[in-house]
Each structure stands twice: as structure tokens, then as C-alpha cells.
C-alpha positions as CSV (number, residue, x, y, z in Angstrom):
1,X,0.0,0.0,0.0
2,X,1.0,3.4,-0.7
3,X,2.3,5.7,1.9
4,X,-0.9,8.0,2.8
5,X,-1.6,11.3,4.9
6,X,-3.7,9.4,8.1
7,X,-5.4,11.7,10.5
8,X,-6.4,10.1,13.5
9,X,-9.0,12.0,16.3
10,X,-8.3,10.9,19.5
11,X,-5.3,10.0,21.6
12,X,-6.1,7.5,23.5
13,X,-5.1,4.2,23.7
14,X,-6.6,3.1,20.6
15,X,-5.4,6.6,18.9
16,X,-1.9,5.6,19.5
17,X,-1.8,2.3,18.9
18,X,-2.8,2.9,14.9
19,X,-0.7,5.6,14.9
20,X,1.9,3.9,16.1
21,X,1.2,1.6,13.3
22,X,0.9,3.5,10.6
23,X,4.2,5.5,11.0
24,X,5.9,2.0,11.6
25,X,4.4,1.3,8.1
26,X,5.9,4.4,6.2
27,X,2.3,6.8,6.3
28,X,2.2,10.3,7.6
29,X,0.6,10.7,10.7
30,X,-1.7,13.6,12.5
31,X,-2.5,12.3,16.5
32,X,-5.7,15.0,17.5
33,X,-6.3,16.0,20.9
34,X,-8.3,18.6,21.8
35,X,-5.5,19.9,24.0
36,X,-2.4,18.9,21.2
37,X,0.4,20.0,23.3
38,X,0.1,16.8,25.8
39,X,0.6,14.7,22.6
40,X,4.3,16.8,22.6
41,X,5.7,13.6,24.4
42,X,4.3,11.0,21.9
43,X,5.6,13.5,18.5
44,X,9.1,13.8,20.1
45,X,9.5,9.7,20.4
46,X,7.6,9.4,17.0
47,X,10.0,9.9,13.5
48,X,9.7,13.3,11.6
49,X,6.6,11.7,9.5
50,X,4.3,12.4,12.7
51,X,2.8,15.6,13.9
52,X,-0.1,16.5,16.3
53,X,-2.8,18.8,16.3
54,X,-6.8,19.6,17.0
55,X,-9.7,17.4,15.7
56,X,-10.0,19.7,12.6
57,X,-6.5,20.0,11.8
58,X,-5.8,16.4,11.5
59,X,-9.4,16.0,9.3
60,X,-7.8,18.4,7.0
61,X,-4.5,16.4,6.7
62,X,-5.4,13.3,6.4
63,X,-6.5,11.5,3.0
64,X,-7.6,8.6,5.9
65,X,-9.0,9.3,8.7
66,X,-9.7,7.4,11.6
67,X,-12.1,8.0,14.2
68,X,-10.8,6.6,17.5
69,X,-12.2,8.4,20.5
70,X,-14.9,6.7,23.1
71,X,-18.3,5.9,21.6
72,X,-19.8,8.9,24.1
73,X,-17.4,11.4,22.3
74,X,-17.6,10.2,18.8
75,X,-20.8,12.6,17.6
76,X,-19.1,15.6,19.3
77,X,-15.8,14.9,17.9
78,X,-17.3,14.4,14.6
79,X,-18.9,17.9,14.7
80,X,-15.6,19.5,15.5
81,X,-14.3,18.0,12.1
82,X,-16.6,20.3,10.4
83,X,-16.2,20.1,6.9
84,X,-12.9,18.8,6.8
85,X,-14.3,15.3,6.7
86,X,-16.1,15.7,3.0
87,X,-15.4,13.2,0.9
88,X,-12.6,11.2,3.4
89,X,-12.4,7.9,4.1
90,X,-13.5,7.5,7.8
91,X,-12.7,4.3,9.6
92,X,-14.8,4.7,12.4
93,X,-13.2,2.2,15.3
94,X,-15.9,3.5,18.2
95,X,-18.2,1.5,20.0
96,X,-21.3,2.8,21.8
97,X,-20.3,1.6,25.2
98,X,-21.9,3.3,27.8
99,X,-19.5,4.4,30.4
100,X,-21.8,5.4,33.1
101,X,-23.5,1.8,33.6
102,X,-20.7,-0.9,34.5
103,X,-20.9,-3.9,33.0
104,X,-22.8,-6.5,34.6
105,X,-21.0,-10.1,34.7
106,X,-18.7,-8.7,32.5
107,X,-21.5,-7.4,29.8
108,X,-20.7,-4.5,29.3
109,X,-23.4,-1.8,28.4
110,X,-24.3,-0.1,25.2
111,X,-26.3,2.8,24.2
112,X,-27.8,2.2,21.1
113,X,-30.5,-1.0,20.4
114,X,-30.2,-3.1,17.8
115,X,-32.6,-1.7,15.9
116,X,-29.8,1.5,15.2
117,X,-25.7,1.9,15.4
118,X,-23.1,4.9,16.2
119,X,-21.4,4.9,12.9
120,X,-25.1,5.4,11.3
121,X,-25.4,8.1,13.8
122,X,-22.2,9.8,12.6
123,X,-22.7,9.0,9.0
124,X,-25.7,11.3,9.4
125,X,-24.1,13.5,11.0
126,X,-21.0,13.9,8.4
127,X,-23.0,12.4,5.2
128,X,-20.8,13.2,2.8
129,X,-17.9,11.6,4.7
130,X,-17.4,8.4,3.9
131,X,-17.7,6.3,6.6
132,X,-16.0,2.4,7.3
133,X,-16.3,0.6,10.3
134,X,-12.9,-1.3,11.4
135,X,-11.1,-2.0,14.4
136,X,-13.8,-2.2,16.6
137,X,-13.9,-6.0,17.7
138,X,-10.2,-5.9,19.2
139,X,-7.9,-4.9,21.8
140,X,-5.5,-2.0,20.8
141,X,-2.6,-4.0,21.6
142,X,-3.4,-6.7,18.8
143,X,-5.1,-3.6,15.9
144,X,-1.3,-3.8,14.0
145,X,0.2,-6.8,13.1
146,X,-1.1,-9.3,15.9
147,X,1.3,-12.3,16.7
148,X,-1.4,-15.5,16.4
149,X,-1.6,-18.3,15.3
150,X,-3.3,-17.3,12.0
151,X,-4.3,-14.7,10.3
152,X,-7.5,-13.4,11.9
153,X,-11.2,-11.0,10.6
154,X,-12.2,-7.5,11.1
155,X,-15.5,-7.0,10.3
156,X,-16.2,-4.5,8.3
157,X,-19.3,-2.5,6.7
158,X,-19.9,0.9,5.2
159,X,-22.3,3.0,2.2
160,X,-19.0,3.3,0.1
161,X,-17.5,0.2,-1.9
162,X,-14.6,2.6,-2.7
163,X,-14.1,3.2,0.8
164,X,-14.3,-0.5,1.7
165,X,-11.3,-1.4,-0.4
166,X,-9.2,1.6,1.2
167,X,-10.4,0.2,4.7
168,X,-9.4,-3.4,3.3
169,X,-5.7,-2.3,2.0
170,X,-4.8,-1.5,5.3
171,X,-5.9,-4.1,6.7
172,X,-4.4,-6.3,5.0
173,X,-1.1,-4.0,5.7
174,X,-1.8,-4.6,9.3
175,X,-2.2,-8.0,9.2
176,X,-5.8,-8.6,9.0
177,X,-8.5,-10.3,6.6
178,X,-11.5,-7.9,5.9
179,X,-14.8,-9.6,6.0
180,X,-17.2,-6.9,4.7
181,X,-20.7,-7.2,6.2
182,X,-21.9,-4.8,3.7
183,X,-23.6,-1.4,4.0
184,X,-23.5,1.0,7.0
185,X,-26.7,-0.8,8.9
186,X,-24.6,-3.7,9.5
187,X,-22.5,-1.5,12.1
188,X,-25.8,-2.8,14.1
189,X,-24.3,-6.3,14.4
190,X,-20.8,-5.2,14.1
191,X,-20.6,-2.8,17.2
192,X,-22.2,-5.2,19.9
193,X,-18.9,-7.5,18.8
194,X,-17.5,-5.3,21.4
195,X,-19.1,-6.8,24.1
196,X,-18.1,-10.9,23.3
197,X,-14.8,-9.8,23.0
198,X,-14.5,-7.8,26.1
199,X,-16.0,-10.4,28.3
200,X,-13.0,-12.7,28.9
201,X,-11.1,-9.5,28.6
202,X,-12.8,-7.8,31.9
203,X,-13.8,-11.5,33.6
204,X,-10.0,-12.7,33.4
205,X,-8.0,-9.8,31.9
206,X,-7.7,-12.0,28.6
207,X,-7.2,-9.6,25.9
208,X,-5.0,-11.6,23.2
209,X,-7.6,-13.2,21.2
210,X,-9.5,-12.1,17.9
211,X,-12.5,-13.3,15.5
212,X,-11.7,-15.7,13.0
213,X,-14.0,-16.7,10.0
214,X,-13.7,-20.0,9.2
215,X,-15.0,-21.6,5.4
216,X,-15.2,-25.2,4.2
């Protein structure tokens, strides 16, 4: 894959772990914070090809952009993109968790039903981004180049087939097969992944697994 300009809004774990990856893999990178100057740490141990800066800044500069902020913070952080997110690739890697409800036998909570999904939410809230949901149904630690035993899926789905195969080139760059689910309203099935994989993960602090699809 060609190196690419890859904004990514939010700094958080997740935030840093792709970014991480994608200046290990030879892209540009923008980290966004709303307060960039805390991120001066991460730009000074990161190579020349990464920079910081606000939500918008890093819309602006990134050909790919990746949404990676809490699920509560996502529609905000989208509206602070303005514009700047028109006719991007948006891999949205949120998930609506609800963080004021703690999980219940490990089950953790969600916002939406299953009747609607976040990245429908944002898709109408930015419709002429376009909009791919990705790295949503695995631990940070294991989103670039996981060490398993085989190659494992990220589910994927979005209104934009051009979009899909941008979403699918990096993952395959990252080590990952792309199982495409089909259009946005499959982020409904997608999302609530979140909540199989985290219950090991908050149970017995097993985080090194992933989904596999398996064919005959």
C-alpha cells in the first residue's frame, strides 16, 4: 500500500496504537487532541513523518481518517471535524459503550439498540464523509500486526465500496483479513462484537484473542 496522509482523532489508547502503526508502516501521521500539546511527548519519540494537532487540523490532513475516541465522544468529535471530513475515508473504530453503567457479569453496556448503530449516527451526522467501520472488535494491543496463530477478521461495513477497499488495504497491511458485512446498517451487528470480546477480557484480563471466519 501506498504511503498515505492518516489523521487520526483521538489519543487514546486506541489513537496511539494505529498511529503507532501507521508511521511504523511508512504513512504520515496527524495524533488529534483537543488539547495537542500533551501529545508533545508521543511526537518527540515518534519519527519526523508524525505531527499533532486539533480534531480539525488532523481532518484536513489526512487522505484517511480514523475515528478513535470513546463511543460517548464520537458525535461531538465528529462535529468538531466540520467540513474537513467531506469526501474522506472515515474508519470509524468507536463503540457505543456506555460508560456510566458498568458492565454486569462482565457485559458490558451499550447505548444504542439493535434496531440502530453509532457509525449510522455519525454517518448522518457527516453524510458526505465516507464512513468504514474497522477496528472495533479488538484490543488496541493486537489492531497492528497481531502475533497469532493465524491470520485473523475485522468485520467491516460501510455505504461506500470505494471506501471499503481503502479500509481493506490497510488491513491487509496490518495483518488482518476484511470480512465486509456490507452497507452502514450492518454496524448494528458489528458494534455489539464489542461486548463478546470484552467479556474474557474484563472477567480474566484475557485480551489476546481475535474473530476468526472460518469456510469449508
Amino acid at each position: 500500500m501506498n504511503s498515505k496522509k492518516i489523521g487520526i482523532i483521538g489519543s487514546g489508547i486506541v489513537g496511539q496504537a494505529l498511529a503507532n502503526g501507521f508511521v511504523r508502516h511508512g504513512h504520515k501521521v496527524m495524533l488529534a487532541s483537543r488539547e495537542p500539546a500533551k501529545l508533545e511527548d508521543w511526537r518527540t519519540g515518534a519519527t519526523a513523518s508524525a505531527s499533532t494537532g486539533t480534531f480539525a487540523e488532523a481532518a484536513r490532513f489526512g487522505e484517511v481518517v480514523v475515528l478513535a475516541v470513546m463511543g460517548e465522544a464520537a458525535e461531538e468529535a465528529v462535529s468538531l471535524c466540520g467540513d474537513a471530513l467531506n469526501g474522506k475515508v472515515v474508519l470509524d473504530a468507536t463503540n457505543p459503550i456506555c460508560k456510566s453503567a458498568p458492565p454486569e457479569q462482565g457485559v458490558l453496556r451499550l447505548f444504542t439498540t439493535l434496531d440502530s448503530s453509532l457509525m449510522e449516527r455519525l454517518q448522518a451526522k457527516a453524510p458526505q464523509a465516507r464512513f468504514v467501520k474497522a477496528f472495533s472488535s479488538v484490543a488496541a494491543g493486537l489492531m497492528v500486526n497481531p502475533k497469532l496463530p493465524s491470520k485473523p477478521s475485522m468485520f467491516i461495513c460501510g455505504d461506500d465500496s470505494a471506501a471499503k477497499e481503502t479500509a481493506r488495504a490497510i488491513l491487509d497491511q496490518f495483518g488482518w483479513e476484511a470480512e465486509d458485512m456490507g452497507r452502514a446498517a450492518a454496524a448494528r451487528a458489528i458494534e455489539p462484537l464489542c461486548i463478546l470480546y470484552c467479556i474474557p477480557g474484563i472477567l480474566k484480563n484475557d485480551w489476546t484473542r481475535a474473530f476468526k471466519v472460518l469456510r469449508a
